[in-house]
C-alpha positions in Angstrom: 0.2 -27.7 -16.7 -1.5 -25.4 -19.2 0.5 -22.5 -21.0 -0.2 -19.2 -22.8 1.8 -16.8 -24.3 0.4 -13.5 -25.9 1.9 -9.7 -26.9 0.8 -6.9 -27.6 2.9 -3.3 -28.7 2.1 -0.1 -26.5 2.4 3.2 -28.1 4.1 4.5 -24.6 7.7 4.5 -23.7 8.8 1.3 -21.6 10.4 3.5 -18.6 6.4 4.9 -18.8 4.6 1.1 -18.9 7.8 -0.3 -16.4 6.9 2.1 -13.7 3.1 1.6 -14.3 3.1 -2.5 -14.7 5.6 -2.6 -11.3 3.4 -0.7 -9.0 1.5 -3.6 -7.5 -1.1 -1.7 -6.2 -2.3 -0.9 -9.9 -2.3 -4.6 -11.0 -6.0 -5.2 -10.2 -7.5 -1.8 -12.7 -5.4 -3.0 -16.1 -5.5 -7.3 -14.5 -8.6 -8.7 -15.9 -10.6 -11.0 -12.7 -8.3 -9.8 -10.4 -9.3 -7.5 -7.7 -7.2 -6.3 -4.3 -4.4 -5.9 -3.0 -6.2 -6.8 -0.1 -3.1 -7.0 2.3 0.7 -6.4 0.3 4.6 -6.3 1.7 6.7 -4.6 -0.8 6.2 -1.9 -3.6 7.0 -4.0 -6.1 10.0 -5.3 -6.1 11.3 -8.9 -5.9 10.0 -10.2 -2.8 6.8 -8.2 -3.0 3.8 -10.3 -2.0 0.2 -9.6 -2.2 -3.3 -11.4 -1.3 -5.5 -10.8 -4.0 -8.6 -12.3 -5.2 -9.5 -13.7 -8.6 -12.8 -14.3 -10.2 -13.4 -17.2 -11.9 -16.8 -18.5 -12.8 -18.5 -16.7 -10.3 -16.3 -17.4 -7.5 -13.8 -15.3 -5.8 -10.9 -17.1 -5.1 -7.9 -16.0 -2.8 -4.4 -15.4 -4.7 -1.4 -14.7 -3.1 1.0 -13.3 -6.2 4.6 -12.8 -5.0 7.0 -11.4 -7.3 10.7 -13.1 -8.0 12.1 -10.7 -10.1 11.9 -7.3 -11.0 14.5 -5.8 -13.9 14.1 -2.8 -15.4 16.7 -2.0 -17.5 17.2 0.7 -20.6 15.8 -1.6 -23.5 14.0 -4.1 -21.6 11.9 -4.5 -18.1 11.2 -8.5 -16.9 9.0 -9.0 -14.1 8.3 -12.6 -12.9 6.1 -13.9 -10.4 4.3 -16.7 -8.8 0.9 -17.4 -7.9 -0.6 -19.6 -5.5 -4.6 -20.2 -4.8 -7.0 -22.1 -6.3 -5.2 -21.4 -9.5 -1.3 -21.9 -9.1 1.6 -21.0 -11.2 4.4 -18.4 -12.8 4.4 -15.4 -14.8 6.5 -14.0 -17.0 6.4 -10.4 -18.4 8.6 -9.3 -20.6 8.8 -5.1 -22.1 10.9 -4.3 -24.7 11.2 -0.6 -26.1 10.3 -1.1 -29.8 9.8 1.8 -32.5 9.3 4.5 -29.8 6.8 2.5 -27.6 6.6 -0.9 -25.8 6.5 -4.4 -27.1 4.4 -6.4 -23.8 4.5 -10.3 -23.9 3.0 -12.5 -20.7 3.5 -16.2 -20.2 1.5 -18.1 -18.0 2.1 -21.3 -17.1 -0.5 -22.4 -14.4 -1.9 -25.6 -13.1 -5.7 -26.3 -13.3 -7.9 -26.5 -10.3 -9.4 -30.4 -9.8 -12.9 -31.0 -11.0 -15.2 -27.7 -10.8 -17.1 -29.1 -13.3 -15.4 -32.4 -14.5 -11.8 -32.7 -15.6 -12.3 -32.6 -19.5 -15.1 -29.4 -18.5 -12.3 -27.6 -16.4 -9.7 -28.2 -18.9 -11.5 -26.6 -22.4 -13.4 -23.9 -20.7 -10.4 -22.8 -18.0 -8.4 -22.9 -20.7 -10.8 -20.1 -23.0 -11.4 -18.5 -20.8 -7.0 -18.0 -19.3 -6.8 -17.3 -22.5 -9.2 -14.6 -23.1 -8.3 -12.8 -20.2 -5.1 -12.6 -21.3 -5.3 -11.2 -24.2 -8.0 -8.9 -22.6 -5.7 -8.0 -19.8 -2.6 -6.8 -22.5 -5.8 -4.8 -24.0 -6.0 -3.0 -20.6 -2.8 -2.8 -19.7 -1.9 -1.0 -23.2 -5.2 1.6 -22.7 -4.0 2.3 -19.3 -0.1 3.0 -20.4 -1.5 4.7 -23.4 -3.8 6.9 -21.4 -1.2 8.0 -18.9 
């Protein structure tokens, strides 16, 4: 099981980047590779699932993301969800308000696919590039909030 971790602060308040990061059908414009809904239960919410897809390497893959929990509260929003698809795994978001705007963290901790391209292949390069679109995806998500 791989894991990341990466944060980024959002000059936008967190009942702003809450609403905005809970609306499932906005995950796929600020979610680097990850286009859809495609077909989706639930606005959000814990129970919410959605089939999405998810590039990788050239390849669309089908993701189902279901969300577990949902809590917004005054100081801090934490959504968590699974995934499951060629890529499988959990999610944790965490939004804190900080110094007038947000404080965004994601954790990913995700298992591998078997042997795309070798198992020592899979595991440096899926690993950049998780990580990259990570860090890329907090980039959009904070340009999104930022912009709204």
């Amino acid at each position: 099981m791989s894991h990341l971790a990466h944060s980024i602060f959002i000059d936008a308040p967190l009942d702003k980047v809450a609403k905005y990061v809970s609306n499932p059908e906005e995950w796929a414009h600020w979610y680097i590779h990850l286009s859809g809904p495609d077909k989706l239960t639930g606005k959000g919410e814990a129970g919410t699932v959605g089939e999405f897809r998810y590039s990788l390497m050239g390849m669309h893959l089908p993701m189902t993301i279901e969300v577990t929990e949902n809590t917004i509260g005054t100081d801090r929003h934490v959504w968590r969800g699974i995934f499951r698809g060629t890529i499988s795994g959990a999610q944790t978001c965490t939004y804190v308000s900080k110094n007038g705007g947000t404080e965004a963290t994601i954790e990913i901790d995700y298992e591998l696919p078997g042997n795309i391209l070798g198992k020592a292949v899979d595991a440096l390069l899926l690993e950049r590039l998780q990580n990259n679109a990570t860090k890329g995806t907090l980039e959009n998500l904070k340009v999104m909030c930022e912009a709204l």
